[in-house]
C-alpha positions in Angstrom: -10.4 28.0 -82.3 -10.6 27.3 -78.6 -12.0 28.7 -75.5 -10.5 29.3 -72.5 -12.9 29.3 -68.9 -10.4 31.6 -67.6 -8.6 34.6 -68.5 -9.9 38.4 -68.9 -12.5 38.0 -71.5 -14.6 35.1 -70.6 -15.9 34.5 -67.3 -18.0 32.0 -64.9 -19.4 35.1 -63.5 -22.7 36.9 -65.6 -21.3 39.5 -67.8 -24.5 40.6 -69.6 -27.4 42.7 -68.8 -30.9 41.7 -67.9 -32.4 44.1 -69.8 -33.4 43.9 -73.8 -31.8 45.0 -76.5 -33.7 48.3 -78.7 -34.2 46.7 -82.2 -31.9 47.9 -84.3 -34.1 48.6 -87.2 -36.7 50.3 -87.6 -40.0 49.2 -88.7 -40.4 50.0 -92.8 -43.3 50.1 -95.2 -46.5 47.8 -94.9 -46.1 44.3 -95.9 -48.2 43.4 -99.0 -50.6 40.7 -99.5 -48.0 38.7 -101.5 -45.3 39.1 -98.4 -48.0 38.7 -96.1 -48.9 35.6 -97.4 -44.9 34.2 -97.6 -43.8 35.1 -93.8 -47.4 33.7 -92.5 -45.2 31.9 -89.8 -43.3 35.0 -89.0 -46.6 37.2 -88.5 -48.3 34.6 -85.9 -44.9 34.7 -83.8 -45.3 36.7 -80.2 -42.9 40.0 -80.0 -42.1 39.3 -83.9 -45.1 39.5 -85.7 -46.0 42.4 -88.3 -44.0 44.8 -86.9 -40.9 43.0 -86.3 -41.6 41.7 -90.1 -41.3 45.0 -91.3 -38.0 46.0 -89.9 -36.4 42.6 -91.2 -37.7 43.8 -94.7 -35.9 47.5 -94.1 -32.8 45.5 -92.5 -29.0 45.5 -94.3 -27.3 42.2 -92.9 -23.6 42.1 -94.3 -22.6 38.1 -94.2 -18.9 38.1 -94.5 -17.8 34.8 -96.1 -20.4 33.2 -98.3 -18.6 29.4 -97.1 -19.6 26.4 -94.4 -21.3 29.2 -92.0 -22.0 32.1 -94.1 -24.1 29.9 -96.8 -26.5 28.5 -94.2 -26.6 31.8 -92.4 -27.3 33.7 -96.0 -30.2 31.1 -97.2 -32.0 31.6 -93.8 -31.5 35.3 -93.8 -33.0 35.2 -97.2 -36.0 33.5 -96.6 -36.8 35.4 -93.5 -37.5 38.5 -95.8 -34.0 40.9 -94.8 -34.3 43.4 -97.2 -30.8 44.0 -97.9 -28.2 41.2 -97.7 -24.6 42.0 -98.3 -22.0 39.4 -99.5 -18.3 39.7 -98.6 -15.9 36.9 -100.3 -13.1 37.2 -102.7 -13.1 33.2 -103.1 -14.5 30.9 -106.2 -16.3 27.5 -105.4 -14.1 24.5 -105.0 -16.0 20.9 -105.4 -14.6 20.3 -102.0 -17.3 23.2 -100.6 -20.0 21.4 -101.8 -19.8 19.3 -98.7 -20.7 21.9 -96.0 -21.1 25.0 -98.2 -25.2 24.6 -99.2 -25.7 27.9 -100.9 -23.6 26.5 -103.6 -23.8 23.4 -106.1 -22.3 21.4 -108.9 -22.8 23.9 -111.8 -21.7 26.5 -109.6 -17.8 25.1 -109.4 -15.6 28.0 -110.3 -18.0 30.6 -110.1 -17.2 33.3 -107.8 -18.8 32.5 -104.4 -20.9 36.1 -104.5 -22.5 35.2 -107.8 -23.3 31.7 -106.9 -24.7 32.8 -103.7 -26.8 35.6 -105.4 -28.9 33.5 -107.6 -29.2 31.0 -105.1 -31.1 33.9 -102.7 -33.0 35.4 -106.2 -34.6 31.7 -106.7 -35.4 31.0 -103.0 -36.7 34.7 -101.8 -36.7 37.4 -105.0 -37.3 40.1 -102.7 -34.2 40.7 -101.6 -31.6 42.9 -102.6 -28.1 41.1 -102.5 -24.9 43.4 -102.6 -21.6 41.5 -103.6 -18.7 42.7 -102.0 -15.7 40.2 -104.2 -12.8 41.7 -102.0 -11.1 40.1 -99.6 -11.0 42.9 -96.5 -8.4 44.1 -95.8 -7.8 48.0 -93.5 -8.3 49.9 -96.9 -11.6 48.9 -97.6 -13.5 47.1 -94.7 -14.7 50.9 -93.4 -16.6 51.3 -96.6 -17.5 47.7 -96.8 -18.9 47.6 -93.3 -20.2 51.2 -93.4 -24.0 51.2 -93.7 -24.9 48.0 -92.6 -26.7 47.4 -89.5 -25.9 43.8 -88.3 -22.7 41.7 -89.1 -22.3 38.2 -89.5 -18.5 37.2 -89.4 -18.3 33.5 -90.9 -14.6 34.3 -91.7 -12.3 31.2 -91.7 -9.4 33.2 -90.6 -8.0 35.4 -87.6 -6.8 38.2 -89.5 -10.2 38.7 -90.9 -11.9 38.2 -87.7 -9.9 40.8 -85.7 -10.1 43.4 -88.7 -14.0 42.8 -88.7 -14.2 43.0 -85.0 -12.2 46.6 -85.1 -13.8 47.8 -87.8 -17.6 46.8 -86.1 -16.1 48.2 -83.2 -15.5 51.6 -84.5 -18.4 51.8 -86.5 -20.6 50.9 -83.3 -21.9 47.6 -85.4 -22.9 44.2 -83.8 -21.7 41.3 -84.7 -22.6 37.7 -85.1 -19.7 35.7 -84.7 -19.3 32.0 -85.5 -16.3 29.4 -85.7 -16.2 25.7 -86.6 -13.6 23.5 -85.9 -13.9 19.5 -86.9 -17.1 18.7 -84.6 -17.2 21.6 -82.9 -18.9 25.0 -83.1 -19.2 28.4 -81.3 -21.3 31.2 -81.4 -21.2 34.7 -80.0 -22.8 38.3 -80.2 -19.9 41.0 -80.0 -20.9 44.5 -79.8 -18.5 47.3 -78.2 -21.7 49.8 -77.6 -25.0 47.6 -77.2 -28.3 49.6 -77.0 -30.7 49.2 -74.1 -34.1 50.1 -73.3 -34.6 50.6 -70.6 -37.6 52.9 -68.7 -35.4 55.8 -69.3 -35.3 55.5 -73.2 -32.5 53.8 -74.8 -29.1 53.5 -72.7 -25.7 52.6 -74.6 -23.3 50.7 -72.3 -19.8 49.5 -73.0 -20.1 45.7 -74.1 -17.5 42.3 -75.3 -16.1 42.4 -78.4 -13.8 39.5 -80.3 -10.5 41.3 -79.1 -11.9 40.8 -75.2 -12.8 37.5 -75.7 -9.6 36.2 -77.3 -6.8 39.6 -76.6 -4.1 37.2 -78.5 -5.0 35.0 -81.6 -3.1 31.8 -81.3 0.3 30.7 -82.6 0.5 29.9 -86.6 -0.6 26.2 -87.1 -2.4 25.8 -83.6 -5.4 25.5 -85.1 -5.8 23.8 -88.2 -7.8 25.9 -90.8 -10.9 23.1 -92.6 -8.4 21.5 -95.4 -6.2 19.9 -92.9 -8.4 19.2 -89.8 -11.9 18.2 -91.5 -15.1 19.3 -90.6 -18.2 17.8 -90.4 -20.5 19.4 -92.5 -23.8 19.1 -91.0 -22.7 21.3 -88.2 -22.0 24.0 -90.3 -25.8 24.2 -91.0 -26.4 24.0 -87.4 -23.6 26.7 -86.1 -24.9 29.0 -89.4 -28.4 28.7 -88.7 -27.9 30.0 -84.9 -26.2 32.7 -86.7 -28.9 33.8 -89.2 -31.2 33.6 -85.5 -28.9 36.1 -83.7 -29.0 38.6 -86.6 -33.1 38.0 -86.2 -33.3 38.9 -83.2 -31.3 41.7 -83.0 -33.1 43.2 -85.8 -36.2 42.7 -84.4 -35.5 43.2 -80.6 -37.3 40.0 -80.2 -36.0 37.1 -77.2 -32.5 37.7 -75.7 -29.1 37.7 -77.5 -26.1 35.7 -77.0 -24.9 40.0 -75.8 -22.3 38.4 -72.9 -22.5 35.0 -73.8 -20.7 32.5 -76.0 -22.1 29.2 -77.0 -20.2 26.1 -77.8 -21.4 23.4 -79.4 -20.4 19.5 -79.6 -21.7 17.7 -82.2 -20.8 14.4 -81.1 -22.4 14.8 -77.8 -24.6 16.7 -78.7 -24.0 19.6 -76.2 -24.7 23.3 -75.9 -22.7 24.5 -73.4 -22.6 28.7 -72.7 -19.7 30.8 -71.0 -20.4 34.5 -70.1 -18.4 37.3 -71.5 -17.5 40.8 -70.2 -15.5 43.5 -72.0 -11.9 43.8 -70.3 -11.8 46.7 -68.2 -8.3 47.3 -68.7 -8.5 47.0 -72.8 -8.7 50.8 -74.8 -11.8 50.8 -77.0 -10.7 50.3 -80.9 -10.5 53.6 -82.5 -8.6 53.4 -85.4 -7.4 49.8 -87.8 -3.6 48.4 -87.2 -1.7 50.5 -89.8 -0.3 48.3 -92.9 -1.9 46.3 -95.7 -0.2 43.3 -94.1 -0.8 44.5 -90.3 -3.3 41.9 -89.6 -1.7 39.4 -90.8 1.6 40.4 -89.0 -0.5 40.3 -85.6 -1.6 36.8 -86.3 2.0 35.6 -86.9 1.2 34.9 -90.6 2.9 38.5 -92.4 6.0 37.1 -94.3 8.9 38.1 -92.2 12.4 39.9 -94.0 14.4 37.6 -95.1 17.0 36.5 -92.3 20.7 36.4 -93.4 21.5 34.6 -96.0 17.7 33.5 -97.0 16.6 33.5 -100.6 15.4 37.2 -102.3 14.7 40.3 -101.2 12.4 42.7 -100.7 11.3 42.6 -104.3 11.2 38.9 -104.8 7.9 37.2 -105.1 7.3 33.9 -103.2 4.5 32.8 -105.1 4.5 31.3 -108.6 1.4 30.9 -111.1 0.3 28.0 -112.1 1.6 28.9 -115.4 5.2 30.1 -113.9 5.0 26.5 -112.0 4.8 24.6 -115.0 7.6 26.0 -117.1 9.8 25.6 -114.2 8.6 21.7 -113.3 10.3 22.1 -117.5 13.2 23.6 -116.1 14.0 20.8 -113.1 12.3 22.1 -110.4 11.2 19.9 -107.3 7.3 19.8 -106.6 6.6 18.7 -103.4 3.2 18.3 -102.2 2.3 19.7 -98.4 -1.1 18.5 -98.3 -2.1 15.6 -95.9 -1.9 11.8 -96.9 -5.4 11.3 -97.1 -5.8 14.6 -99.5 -3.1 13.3 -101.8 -4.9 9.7 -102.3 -8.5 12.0 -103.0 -6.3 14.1 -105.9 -3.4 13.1 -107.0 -0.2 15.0 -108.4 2.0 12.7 -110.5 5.6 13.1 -109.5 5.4 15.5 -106.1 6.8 14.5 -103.2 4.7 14.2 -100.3 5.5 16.2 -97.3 2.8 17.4 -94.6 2.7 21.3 -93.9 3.1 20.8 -90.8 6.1 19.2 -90.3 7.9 21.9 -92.3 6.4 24.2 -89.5 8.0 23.5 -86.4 6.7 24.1 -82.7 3.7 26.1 -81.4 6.4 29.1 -80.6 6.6 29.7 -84.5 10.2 28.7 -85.1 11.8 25.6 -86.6 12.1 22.1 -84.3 14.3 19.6 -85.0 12.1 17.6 -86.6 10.8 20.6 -89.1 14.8 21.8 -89.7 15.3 17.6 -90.6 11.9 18.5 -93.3 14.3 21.3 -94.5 17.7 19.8 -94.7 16.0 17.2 -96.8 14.6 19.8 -99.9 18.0 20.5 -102.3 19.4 24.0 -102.6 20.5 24.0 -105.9 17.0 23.6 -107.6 13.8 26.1 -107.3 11.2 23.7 -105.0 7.6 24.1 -105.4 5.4 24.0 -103.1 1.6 23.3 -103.4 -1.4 22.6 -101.4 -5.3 22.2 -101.9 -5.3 26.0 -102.2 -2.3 28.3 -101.4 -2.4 28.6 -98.0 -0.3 26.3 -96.2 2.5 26.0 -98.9 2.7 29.8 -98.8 3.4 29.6 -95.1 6.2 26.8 -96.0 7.4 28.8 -98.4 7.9 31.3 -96.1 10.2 29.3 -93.7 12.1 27.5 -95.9 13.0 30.6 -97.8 14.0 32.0 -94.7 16.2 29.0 -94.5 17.5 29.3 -97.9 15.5 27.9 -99.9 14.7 28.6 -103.6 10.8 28.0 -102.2 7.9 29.4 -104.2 4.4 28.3 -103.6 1.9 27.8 -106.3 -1.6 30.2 -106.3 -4.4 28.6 -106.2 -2.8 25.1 -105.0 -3.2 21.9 -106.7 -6.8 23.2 -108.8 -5.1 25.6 -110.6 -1.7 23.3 -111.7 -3.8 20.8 -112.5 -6.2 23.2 -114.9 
């Protein structure tokens, strides 16, 4: 993702208030001896100290993606005693996480991400309850998902997951703790429609940013390239998830001031922090009700599977993915595999008799629709034969699938990419 200086949602000009935030927990029980003695360092901190202890102990933190930001985010949350830690991820560990992804290791490769990251919190901190959540959100379940949580973290590596957090946070009156890596960059944020003040009044609620003023329109399909085609150095995601786990700290606690109004970017190769203030749009409706549609996310992001233009392969009732199972028996049956990850993944793993043809140059220009150059990538796949199409894990060659069916093209993309076809 990038960020734009100008525009409606981000601003030169100071967007956020002076004034603190009211913690948003209250404090709980009294700490034992045993947790008196482990958050030592805690207790001698200034404006944290027992009290703000306590409320991290009767805290519920909801980390949604346990990956590059959410693993670092979850250990440090973890070990500064949150009581309740909820885990949103449908996804199982690849060996290609264990670069970046820390809450995860070797003998964790194919567990679900939940579980792995659950009994890596029970070893470091065994205090803390962990809730799983193995779903991927979507606008039937994120309500109840989000719903009783006071702080969320939103290490999604998507757009239609970040907009459905930030509308579902948003209706729920929840803060969240935004983060985003891209290659050697990183940014950081604290969205919250209705922020809590105190001021010398008691508490006052004001209107504040959230995602959707920040960015009003995510950006074209294949802009931005998601972690398998663009890289991403994996120390930062320690740094940019660790920032994270400090936000959620804070606000819990009331402690310091909150990146409320500001967004921080990061450069790793300088290094630089650099900050831009944030307002809410004036002119934007608050959320108050989810896009209607299983798919409606998706469809604002530009990534829904469109109906199938005239002439195009299948219908409404035609699948475009294959199993790996289904894959094989028709690689029997003469279909063309053709591989749409980059060179460089290709060289790492392998697939004996694929064709090699980068994602992106099936995908055409910025504006969504074929170039020349991507309907030259079509022309060249046959017509007569089913073509299978397969990436490092489902992503990409389902959005190839997707335009050369439209094209019409016998396309079907293989779940779970090249993992699952090679067993």
């Amino acid at each position: 993702m990038t960020v734009h200086d100008g525009g409606t949602g981000a601003d030169a000009a100071a967007g956020a208030d002076d004034e603190r935030l009211a913690p948003l927990v209250e404090p709980g029980r009294d700490l034992t001896g045993a947790e008196a003695d482990r958050y030592a360092r805690h207790l001698a901190l200034p404006g944290l100290g027992p009290e703000g202890q306590r409320r991290l102990a009767a805290a519920r933190v909801l980390v949604v993606g346990a990956g590059g930001l959410g693993s670092p985010a979850l250990l440090y949350l973890a070990a500064a005693g949150v009581g309740t830690i909820g885990i949103v991820d449908d996804d199982a560990v690849d060996v290609t996480n264990l670069q970046r992804q820390v809450a995860h290791g070797e003998a964790d490769v194919g567990r679900p991400k939940t579980t792995s990251a659950r009994a890596t919190i029970a070893d470091l901190n065994p205090h803390v309850e962990v809730v799983e959540h193995r779903v991927r959100l979507d606008p039937d379940n994120v309500l109840d998902v989000l719903r009783g949580y006071d702080v969320v973290l939103d290490g999604a590596d998507n757009f239609p997951t970040r907009y459905l957090v930030s509308d579902a946070a948003e209706i729920l009156g929840l803060p969240v703790v935004w983060g985003s890596i891209d290659r050697f960059d990183g940014q950081v944020a604290v969205f919250w429609g209705a922020p809590r003040f105190r001021t010398a009044d008691g508490i006052t609620v004001r209107r504040g940013a959230t995602y959707r003023d920040v960015f009003p329109e995510p950006p074209p399909p294949g802009v931005v390239p998601d972690c398998a085609t663009g890289g991403v150095l994996g120390a930062m995601c320690g740094t940019v998830g660790s920032v994270m786990a400090t936000e959620a700290v804070k606000l819990v606690t009331g402690v310091g001031r909150s990146l409320l109004g500001r967004l921080a970017v990061y450069d790793a190769l300088a290094p630089d922090w650099r900050e831009l203030s944030v307002r809410p749009d004036p002119g934007r409706e608050p959320v108050t009700g989810l896009l209607a549609g299983h798919d409606a996310y998706a469809a604002f992001c530009g990534l829904a599977p469109a109906a199938p233009a005239a002439g195009s392969v299948g219908g409404p009732g035609d699948d475009p993915e294959v199993t790996a199972a289904e894959a094989r028996a028709l690689l029997g049956a003469d279909a063309v595999l053709v591989d749409v990850r980059e060179e460089w993944e290709a060289q790492v793993r392998p697939v004996a008799g694929a064709r090699r043809v980068s994602s992106a140059a099936f995908l055409g220009s910025v504006d969504g629709g074929p170039d020349d150059a991507a309907r030259a990538a079509l022309a060249d796949l046959p017509t007569d034969r089913t073509v299978l199409l397969v990436c490092a894990a489902g992503p990409r060659s389902t959005r190839v699938a997707e335009v050369a069916r439209a094209a019409g093209i016998d396309a079907r993309s293989v779940v779970g990419g090249v993992p699952a076809l090679l067993g």
